[in-house]
C-alpha positions as CSV (number, residue, x, y, z in Angstrom):
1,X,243.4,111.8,12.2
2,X,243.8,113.9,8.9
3,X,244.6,117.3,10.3
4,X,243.7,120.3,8.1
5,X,246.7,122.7,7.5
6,X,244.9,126.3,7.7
7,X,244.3,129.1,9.7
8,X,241.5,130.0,10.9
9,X,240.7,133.7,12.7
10,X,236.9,133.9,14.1
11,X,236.1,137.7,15.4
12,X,232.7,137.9,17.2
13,X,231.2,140.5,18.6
14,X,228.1,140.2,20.5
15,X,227.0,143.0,22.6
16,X,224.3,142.0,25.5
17,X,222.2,144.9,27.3
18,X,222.5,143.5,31.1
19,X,220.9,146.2,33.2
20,X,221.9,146.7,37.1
21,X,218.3,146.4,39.1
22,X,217.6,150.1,40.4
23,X,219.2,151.2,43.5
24,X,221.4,147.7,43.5
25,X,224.1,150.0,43.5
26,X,227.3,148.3,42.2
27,X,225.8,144.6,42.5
28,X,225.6,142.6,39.6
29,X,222.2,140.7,38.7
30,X,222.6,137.0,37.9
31,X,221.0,136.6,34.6
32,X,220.5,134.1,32.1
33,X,221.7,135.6,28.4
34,X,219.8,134.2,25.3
35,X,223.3,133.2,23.1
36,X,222.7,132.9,19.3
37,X,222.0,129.2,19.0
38,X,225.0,128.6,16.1
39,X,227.4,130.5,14.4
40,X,228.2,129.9,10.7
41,X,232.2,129.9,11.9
42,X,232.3,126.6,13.7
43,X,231.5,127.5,17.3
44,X,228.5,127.3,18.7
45,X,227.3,128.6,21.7
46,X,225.0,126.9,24.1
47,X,224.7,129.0,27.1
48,X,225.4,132.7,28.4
49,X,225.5,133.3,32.0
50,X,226.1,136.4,34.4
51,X,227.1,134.9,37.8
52,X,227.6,137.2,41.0
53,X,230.0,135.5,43.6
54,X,229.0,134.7,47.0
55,X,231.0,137.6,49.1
56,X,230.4,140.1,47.0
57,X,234.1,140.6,45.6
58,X,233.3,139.7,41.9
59,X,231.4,138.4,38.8
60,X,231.9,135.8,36.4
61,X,230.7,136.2,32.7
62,X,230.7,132.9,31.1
63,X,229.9,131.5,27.7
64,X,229.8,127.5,27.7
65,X,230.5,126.6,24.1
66,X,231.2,123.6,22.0
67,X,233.7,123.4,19.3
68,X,232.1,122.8,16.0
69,X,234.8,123.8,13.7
70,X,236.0,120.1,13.0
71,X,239.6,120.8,14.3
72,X,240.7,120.8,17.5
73,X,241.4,124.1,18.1
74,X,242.9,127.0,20.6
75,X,241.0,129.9,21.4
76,X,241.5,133.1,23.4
77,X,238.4,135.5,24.1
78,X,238.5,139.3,25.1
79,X,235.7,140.1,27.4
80,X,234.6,143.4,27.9
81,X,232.2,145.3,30.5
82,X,231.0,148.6,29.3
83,X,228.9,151.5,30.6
84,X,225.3,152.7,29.4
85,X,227.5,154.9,26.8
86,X,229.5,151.5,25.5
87,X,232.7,152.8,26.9
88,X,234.8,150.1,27.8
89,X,235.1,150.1,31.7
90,X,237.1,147.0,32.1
91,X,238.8,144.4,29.8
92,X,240.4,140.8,30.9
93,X,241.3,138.0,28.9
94,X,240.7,134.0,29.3
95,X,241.7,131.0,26.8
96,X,241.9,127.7,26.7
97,X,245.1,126.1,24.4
98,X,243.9,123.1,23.2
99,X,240.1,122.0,22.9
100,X,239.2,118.6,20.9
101,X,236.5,119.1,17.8
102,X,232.7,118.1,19.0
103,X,234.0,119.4,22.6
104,X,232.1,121.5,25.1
105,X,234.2,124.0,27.1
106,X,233.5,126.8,28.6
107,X,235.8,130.3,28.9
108,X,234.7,133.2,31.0
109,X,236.0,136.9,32.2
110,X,236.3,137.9,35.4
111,X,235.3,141.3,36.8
112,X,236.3,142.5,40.0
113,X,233.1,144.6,40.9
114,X,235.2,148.0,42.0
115,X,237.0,147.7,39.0
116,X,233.7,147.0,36.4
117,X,231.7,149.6,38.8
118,X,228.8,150.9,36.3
119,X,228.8,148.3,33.9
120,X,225.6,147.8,31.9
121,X,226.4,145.8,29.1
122,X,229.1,143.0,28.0
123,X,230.9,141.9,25.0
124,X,233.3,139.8,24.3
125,X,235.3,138.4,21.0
126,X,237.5,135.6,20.3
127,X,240.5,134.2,18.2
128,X,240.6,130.5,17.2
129,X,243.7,128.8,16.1
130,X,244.5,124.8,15.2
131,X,246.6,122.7,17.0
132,X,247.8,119.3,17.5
133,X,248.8,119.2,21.2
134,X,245.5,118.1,22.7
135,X,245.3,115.8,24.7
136,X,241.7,115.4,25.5
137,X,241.4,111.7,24.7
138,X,244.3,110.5,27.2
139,X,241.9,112.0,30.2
140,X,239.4,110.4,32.1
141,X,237.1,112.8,34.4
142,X,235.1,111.2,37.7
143,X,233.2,113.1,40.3
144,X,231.6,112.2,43.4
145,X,229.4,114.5,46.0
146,X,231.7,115.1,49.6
147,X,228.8,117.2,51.6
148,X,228.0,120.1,49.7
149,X,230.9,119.7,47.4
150,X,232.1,117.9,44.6
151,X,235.3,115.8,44.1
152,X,236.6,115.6,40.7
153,X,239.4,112.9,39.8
154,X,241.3,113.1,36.6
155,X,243.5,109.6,35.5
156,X,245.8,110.3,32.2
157,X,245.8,107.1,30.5
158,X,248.3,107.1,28.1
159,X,251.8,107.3,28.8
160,X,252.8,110.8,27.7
161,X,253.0,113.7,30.9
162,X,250.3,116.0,29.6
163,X,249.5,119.9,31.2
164,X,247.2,120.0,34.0
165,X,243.6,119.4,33.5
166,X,241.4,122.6,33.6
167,X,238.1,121.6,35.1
168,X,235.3,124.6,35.1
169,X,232.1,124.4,36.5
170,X,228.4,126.0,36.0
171,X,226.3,125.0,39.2
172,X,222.4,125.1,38.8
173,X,219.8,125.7,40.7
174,X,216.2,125.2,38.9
175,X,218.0,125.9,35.6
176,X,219.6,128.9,36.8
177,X,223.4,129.8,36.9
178,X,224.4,129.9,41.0
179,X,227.7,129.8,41.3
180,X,231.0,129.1,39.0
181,X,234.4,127.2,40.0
182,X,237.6,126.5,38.5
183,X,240.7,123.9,38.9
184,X,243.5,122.4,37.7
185,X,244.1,118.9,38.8
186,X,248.1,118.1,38.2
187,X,250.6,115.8,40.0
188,X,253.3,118.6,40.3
189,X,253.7,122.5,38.7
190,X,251.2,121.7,36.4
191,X,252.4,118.2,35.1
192,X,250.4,115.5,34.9
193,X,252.4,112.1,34.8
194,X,251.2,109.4,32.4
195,X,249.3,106.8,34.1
196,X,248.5,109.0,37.1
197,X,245.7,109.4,39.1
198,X,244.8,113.1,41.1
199,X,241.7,115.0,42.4
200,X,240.4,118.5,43.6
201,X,237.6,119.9,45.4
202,X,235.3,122.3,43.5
203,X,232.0,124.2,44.7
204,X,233.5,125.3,47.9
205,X,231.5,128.2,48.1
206,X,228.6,127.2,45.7
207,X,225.5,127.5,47.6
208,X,222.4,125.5,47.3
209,X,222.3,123.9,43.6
210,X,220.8,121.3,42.2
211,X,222.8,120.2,38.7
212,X,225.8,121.1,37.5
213,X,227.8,121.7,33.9
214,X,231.3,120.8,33.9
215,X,233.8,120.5,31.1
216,X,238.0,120.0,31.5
217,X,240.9,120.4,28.6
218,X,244.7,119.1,28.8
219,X,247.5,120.3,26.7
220,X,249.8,117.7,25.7
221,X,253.7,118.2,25.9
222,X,254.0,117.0,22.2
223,X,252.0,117.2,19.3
224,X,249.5,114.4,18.7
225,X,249.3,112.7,14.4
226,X,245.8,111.6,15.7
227,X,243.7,110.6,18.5
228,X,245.5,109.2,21.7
């Protein structure tokens, strides 16, 4: 694969009015954002979602995205809550270091509910960088239903040891986001051995859902001329 030399910084700022239902106190509603449909930079995002945990303790605000920009690519996104003023109550930080071009992924902030007490609105902006260590190709992803659960195996076919495969996870319930999961699946540390074969659990706390969206990257140890 012909790899573009060039740098390429994408800012975006999108600022979404997410209102806290009347005497919910500090509980966050679980609502579905409307995302701009494509952005003339080279990422495009599909989905926006606001997603309360079960206990209480937190909330997730994801984006699931798909990478557009005809590189394969790093990214890092600020996410921001903010009160009715726009002051910034809370900032934290998620990223993903190698995602393939045409991928879906998806990168999310999370907000401990004491700490983004108030918040009314979220933003959130992002950096994207080239690189030539994923190792997207190499991976193989099966799941399987255990009970209320899901069971996602990773094998890395080729014979390089590649980073641990992050696997994140939207669960649905008629079209509505329910819960949100993450793992990495490695053999130890966070290496994954060539030719190996592991598995987690995800959706251990999930609920009732009926569809999920789930998307995984790997970093390889080495950078990649091409496809693997």
């Amino acid at each position: 694969m012909k790899r573009r030399i060039f740098s390429v910084i994408i800012t975006m700022v999108m600022v979404l009015s997410l209102f806290i239902y009347l005497g919910s106190g500090d509980n966050f509603p679980a609502s579905t954002v409307y995302a701009e449909s494509s952005l003339t930079q080279g990422i495009t995002i599909d989905e926006e979602y606001l997603i309360p945990d079960s206990i209480g303790w937190c909330t997730y605000y994801v984006i699931v995205a798909t990478n557009n920009t005809g590189s394969d690519i790093s990214i890092s996104a600020d996410f921001y809550a903010k009160d009715r003023a726009g002051k910034v109550i809370k900032k934290v930080n998620d990223y993903s270091e190698a995602v393939k071009k045409d991928q879906q992924f998806i990168l999310y902030g999370q907000f401990l509910n004491e700490e983004a007490r108030g918040a009314s609105a979220y933003d959130y902006k992002y950096i994207v960088t080239p690189t030539d260590k994923c190792a997207y190709t190499s991976v193989a992803l099966d799941t399987k239903s255990i009970g209320k659960c899901v069971e996602v195996s990773a094998t890395n076919y080729s014979k390089f040891d590649i980073q641990s495969v992050g696997v994140r996870t939207v669960f649905m319930k008629n079209g509505r986001a329910v819960a949100f999961d993450t793992v990495n699946i490695a053999d130890s540390g966070i290496i994954f051995h060539g030719g190996s074969t592991n598995s987690q659990i995800i959706g251990y706390q999930a609920g009732d859902y009926d569809n999920y969206v789930l998307t995984y990257t790997s970093v390889g140890t080495q950078a990649y001329k091409g496809d693997l």
